[in-house]
C-alpha positions as CSV (number, residue, x, y, z in Angstrom):
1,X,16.3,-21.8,54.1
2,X,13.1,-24.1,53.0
3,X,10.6,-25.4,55.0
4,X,8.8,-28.8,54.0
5,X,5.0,-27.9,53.7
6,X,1.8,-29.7,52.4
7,X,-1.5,-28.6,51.1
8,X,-3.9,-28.1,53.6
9,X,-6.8,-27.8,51.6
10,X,-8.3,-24.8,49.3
11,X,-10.9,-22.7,50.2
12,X,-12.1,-19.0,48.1
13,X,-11.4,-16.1,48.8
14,X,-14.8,-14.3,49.6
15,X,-14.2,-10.8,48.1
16,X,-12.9,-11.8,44.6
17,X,-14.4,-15.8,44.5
18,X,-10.9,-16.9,43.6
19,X,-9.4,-19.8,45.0
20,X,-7.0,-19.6,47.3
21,X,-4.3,-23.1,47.9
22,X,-3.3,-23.2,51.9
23,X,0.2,-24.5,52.4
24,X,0.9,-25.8,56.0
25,X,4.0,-26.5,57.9
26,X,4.9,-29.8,58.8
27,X,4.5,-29.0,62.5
28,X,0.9,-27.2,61.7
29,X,2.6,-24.0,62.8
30,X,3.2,-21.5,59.5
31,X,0.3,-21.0,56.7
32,X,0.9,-19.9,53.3
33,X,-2.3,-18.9,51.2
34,X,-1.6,-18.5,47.3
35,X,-4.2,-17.5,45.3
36,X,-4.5,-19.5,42.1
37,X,-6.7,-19.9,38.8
38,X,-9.8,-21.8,38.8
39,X,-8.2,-24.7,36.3
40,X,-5.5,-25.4,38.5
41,X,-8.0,-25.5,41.7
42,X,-9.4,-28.3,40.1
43,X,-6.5,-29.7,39.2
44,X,-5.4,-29.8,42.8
45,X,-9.0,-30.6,44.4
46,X,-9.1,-33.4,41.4
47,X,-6.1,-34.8,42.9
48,X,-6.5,-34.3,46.5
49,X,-10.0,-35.8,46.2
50,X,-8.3,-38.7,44.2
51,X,-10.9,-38.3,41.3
52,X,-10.0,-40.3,38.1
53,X,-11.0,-39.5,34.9
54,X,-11.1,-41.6,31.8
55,X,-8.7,-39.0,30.0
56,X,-5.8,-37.7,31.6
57,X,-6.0,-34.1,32.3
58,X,-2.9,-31.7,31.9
59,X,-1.1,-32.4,35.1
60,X,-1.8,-36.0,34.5
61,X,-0.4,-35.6,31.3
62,X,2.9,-34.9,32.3
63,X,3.1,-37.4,35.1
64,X,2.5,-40.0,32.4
65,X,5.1,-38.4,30.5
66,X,8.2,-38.2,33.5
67,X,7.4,-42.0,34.2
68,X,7.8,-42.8,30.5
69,X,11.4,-41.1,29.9
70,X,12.2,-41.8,33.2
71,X,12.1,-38.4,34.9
72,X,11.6,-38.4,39.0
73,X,10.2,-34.9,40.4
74,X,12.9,-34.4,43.3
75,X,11.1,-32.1,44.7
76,X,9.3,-28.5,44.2
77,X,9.9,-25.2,45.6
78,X,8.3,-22.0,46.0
79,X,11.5,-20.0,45.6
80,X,10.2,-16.2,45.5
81,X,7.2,-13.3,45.8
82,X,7.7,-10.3,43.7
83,X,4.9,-7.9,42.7
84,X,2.8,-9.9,44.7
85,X,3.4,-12.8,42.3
86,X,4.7,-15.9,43.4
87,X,7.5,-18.5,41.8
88,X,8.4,-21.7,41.5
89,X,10.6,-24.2,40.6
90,X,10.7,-28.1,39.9
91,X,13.7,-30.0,39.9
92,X,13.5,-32.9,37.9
93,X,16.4,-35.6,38.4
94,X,17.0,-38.4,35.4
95,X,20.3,-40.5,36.3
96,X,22.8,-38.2,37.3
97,X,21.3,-35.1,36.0
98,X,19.3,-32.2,37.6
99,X,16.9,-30.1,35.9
100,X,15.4,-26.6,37.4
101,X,12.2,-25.8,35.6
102,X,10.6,-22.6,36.4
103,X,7.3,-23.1,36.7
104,X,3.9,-21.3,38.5
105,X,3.8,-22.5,42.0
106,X,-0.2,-24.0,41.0
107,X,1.4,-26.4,38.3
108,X,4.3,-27.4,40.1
109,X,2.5,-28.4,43.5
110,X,-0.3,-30.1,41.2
111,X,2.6,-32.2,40.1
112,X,4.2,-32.8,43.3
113,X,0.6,-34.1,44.6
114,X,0.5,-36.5,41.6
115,X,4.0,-38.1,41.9
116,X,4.3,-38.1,45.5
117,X,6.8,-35.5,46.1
118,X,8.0,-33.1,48.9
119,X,7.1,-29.1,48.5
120,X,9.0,-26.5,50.3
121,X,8.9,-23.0,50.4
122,X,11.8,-20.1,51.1
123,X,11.5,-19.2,54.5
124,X,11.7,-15.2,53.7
125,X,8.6,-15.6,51.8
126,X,6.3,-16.6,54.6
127,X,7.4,-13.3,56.1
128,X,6.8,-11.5,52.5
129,X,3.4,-12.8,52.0
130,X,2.3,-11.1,55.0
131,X,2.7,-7.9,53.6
132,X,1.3,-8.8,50.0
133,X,-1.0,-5.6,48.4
134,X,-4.5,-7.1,48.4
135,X,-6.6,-4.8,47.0
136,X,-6.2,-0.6,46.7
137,X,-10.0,-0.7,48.0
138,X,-9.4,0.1,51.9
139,X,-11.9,-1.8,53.2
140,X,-11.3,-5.0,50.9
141,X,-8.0,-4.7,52.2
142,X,-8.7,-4.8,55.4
143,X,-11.0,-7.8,55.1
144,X,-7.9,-9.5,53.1
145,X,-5.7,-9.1,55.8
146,X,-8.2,-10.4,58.6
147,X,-8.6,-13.1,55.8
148,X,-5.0,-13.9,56.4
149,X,-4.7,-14.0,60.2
150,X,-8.0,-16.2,59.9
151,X,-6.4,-18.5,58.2
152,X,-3.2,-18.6,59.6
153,X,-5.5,-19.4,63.4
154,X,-7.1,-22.3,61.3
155,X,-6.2,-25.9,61.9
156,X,-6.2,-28.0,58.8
157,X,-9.2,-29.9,59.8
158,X,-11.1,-26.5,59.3
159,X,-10.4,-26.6,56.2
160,X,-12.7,-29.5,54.8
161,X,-13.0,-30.6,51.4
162,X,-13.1,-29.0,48.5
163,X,-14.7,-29.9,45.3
164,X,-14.4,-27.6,42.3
């Protein structure tokens, strides 16, 4: 089963400075934190900060490209979390055909945020994530896990903004 979720912000993680993308419920009640590249932080701050830039970046870039050929982005899904890697997939309609395009869950929720449309994720992996190998330092590890209970307490407002 999916859940409809939205990005609540991005914030970094504090024992390896990368930046980690929150996923939220609908009803504020589940968290997901993915950690992601720096390029596609930006590419998701950029766009949840509604920056404009006289080139268009990647992400931007393929927007442009969808609306030209006539390509709507039904929606995007986080569909699994193996090897504490996490997937994705796009689904692309044009007329009466659909299109599944694996993609990494960064890139395909920085192009949901550009053409307006709904991200989900698989129910099982809110459950899987919880158990996700952090680091084989113990004590890193256990500041990872208190990382994620912290922000699974969080309310989206705690989040801020955030400019890369």
């Amino acid at each position: 089963m999916f859940i409809e979720m939205k990005v609540a912000g991005l914030t970094i993680d504090p024992f390896t400075n990368a930046p980690i993308m929150i996923l939220r419920d609908m009803e504020d009640k589940k968290t997901l934190p993915i950690w992601i590249g720096i390029l596609e932080a930006s590419a998701i701050a950029s766009e949840l900060e509604k920056l404009k830039f006289s080139r268009p970046m990647t992400h931007d870039l393929i927007r442009n490209i969808l609306d030209e050929v006539e390509v709507r982005v039904r929606r995007v899904e986080v569909t699994d979390l193996k090897d504490n890697v996490y997937y994705a997939t796009i689904h692309l309609e044009k007329g009466e055909t659909v299109y599944r395009i694996d993609a990494r869950p960064s890139d395909a929720i920085a192009i949901a945020l550009r053409t307006g449309s709904p991200i989900f994720v698989e129910n099982s992996i809110l459950e899987k994530s919880k158990n996700i190998e952090l680091s084989t330092d113990k004590d890193k590890k256990e500041g990872a896990q208190s990382l994620l209970e912290l922000l699974d307490e969080l309310s989206p407002d705690a989040f801020g903004k955030y400019k890369m």
